[in-house]
C-alpha positions, 0 to 999 in steps of 0.5 A: 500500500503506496500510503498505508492506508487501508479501505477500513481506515478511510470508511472510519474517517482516519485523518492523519499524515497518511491521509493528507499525503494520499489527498495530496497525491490524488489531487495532483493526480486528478489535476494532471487529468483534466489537462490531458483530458482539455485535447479530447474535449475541444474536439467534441461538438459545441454543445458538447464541448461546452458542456464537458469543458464546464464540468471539468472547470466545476471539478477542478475548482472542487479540488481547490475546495478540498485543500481550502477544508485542509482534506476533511472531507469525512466531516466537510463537504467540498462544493463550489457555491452558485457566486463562485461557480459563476465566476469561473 
C-alpha cells in the first residue's frame, strides 16, 4: 500500500499524515487529468464541448475546495457555491 492506508481506515474517517499525503497525491493526480483530458474535449461538438469543458472547470475548482477544508472531507463537504461557480 503506496500510503498505508487501508479501505477500513478511510470508511472510519482516519485523518492523519497518511491521509493528507494520499489527498495530496490524488489531487495532483486528478489535476494532471483534466489537462490531458482539455485535447479530447475541444474536439467534441459545441454543445458538447461546452458542456464537458464546464464540468471539468466545476471539478477542478472542487479540488481547490478540498485543500481550502485542509482534506476533511469525512466531516466537510467540498462544493463550489452558485457566486463562485459563476465566476469561473
Amino acid at each position: 500500500m503506496r500510503f498505508d492506508l487501508t479501505r477500513e481506515d478511510i470508511l472510519n474517517g482516519v485523518y492523519d499524515q497518511r491521509y493528507i499525503n494520499m489527498m495530496r497525491f490524488e489531487i495532483r493526480r486528478a489535476r494532471r487529468l483534466y489537462l490531458e483530458a482539455m485535447p479530447g474535449i475541444a474536439m467534441l461538438n459545441v454543445s458538447g464541448r461546452t458542456v464537458v469543458g464546464e464540468a471539468a472547470l466545476l471539478y477542478r475548482v472542487i479540488l481547490d475546495e478540498i485543500e481550502a477544508i485542509r482534506y476533511q472531507t469525512h466531516i466537510q463537504r467540498a462544493y463550489v457555491s452558485g457566486k463562485k461557480n459563476l465566476a469561473y
